[in-house]
C-alpha positions in Angstrom: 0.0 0.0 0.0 3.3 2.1 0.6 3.6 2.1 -3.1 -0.1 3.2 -3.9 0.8 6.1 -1.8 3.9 7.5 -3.1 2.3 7.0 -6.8 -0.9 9.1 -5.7 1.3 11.6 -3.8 3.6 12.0 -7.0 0.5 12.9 -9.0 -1.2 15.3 -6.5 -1.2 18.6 -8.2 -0.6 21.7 -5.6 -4.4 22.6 -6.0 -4.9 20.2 -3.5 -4.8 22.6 -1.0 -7.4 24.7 -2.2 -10.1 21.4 -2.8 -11.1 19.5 -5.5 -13.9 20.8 -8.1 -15.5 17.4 -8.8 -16.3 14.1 -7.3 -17.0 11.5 -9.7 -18.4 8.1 -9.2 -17.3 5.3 -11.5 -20.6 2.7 -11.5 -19.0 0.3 -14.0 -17.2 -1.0 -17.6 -17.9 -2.7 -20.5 -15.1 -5.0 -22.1 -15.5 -5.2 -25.8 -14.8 -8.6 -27.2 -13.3 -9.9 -23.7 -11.9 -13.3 -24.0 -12.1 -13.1 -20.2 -14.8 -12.9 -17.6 -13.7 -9.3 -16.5 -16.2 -8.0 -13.6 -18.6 -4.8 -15.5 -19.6 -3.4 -12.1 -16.6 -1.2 -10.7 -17.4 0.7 -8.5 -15.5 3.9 -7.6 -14.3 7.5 -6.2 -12.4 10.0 -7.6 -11.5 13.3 -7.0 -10.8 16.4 -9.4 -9.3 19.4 -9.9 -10.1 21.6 -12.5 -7.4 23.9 -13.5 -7.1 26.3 -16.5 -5.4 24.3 -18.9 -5.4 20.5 -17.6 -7.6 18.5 -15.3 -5.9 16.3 -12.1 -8.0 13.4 -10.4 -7.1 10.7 -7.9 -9.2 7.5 -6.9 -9.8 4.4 -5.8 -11.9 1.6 -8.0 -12.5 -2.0 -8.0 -11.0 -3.4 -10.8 -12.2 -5.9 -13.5 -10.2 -8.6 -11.9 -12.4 -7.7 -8.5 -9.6 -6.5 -6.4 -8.4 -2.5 -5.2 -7.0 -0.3 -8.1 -5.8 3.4 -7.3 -5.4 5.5 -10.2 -3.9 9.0 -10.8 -4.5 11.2 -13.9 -4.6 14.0 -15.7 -6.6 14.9 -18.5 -7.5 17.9 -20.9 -11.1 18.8 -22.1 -12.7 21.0 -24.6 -16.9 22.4 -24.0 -18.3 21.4 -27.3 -21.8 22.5 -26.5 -23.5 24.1 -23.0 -22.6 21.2 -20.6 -20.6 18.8 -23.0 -17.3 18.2 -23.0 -15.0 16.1 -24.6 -11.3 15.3 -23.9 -8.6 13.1 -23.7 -6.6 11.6 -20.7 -3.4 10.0 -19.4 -3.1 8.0 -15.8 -0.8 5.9 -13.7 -3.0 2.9 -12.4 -1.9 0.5 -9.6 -3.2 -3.2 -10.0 -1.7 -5.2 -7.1 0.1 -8.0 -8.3 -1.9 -8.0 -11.3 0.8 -6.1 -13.7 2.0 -9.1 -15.1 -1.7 -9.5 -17.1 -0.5 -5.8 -19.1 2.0 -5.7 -22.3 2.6 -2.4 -20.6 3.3 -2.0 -17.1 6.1 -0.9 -14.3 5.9 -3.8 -12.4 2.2 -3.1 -11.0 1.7 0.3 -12.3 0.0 0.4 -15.3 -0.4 3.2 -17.7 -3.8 3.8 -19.3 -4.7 6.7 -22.4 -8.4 7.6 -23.4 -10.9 9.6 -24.6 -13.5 11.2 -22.6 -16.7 12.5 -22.4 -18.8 14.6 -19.9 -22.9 15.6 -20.6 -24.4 17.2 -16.9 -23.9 14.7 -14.3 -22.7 11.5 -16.7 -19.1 10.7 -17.7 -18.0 8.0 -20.1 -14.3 6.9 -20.8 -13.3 4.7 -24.2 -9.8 3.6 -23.3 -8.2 1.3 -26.2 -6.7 -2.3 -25.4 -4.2 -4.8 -27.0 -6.4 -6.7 -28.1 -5.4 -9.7 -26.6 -7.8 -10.1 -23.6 -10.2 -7.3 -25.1 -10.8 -4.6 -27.2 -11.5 -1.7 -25.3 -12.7 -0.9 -22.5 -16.1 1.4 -21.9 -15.9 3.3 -18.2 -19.3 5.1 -17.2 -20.7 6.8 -14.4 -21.9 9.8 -12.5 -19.5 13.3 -11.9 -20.9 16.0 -9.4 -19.3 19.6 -9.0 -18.4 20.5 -5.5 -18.3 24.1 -5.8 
């Protein structure tokens, strides 16, 4: 857990101190063309801070193999329409000793790119995949300003 730690602290922008802007709740996935029985229901909290130019979040999930993820990101978005946005992101996610299922990984630290997606209180993430186990991945849930 040490190491969840130190990778959530490394991505903690200095905004912290002032609060996050959003807390979003992840509710679940959907693995496209899985060749494994992945687990759809993740649930999950994150935290964000909206800053002028990029977008920093923290949070904890279940994963699709059932067991504790934290994840760290940061992400850029552009408002396409009066509560719609649309953007892309880049994160740091820490699968207990489940990195060894990735083509990518630091040990159990796996990095993750996507697209995003925000109308009101909904959020939807398309993150691509090797292939190998399944396509892509479809993240959805519910995102609530705290200001």
């Amino acid at each position: 857990m040490k190491r969840a730690a130190f990778i959530l602290a490394a991505f903690l922008p200095t905004a912290v101190l002032a609060g996050p802007d959003r807390a979003s709740i992840l509710l679940g996935t959907e693995h496209f063309n899985a060749t494994e029985d992945f687990r759809e229901f993740n649930p999950g909290l994150f935290l964000t801070w909206e800053e002028n130019t990029f977008d920093y979040s923290v949070g904890i999930f279940q994963n699709s193999y059932s067991n504790v993820s934290v994840l760290a990101s940061i992400g850029y978005d552009v408002e396409v329409a009066t509560e719609f946005e649309v953007g892309a992101f880049a994160a740091l996610a820490l699968y207990p000793g489940e990195g060894d299922r990735f083509d990518h990984s630091i040990g159990d630290v796996v990095p993750l790119i996507g697209l995003k997606a925000r109308y009101r209180n909904f959020f939807a993430q398309l993150i691509p995949s090797d292939g190998d186990t399944t396509d892509g991945i479809l993240a959805v849930g519910l995102t609530f300003a705290l200001d």
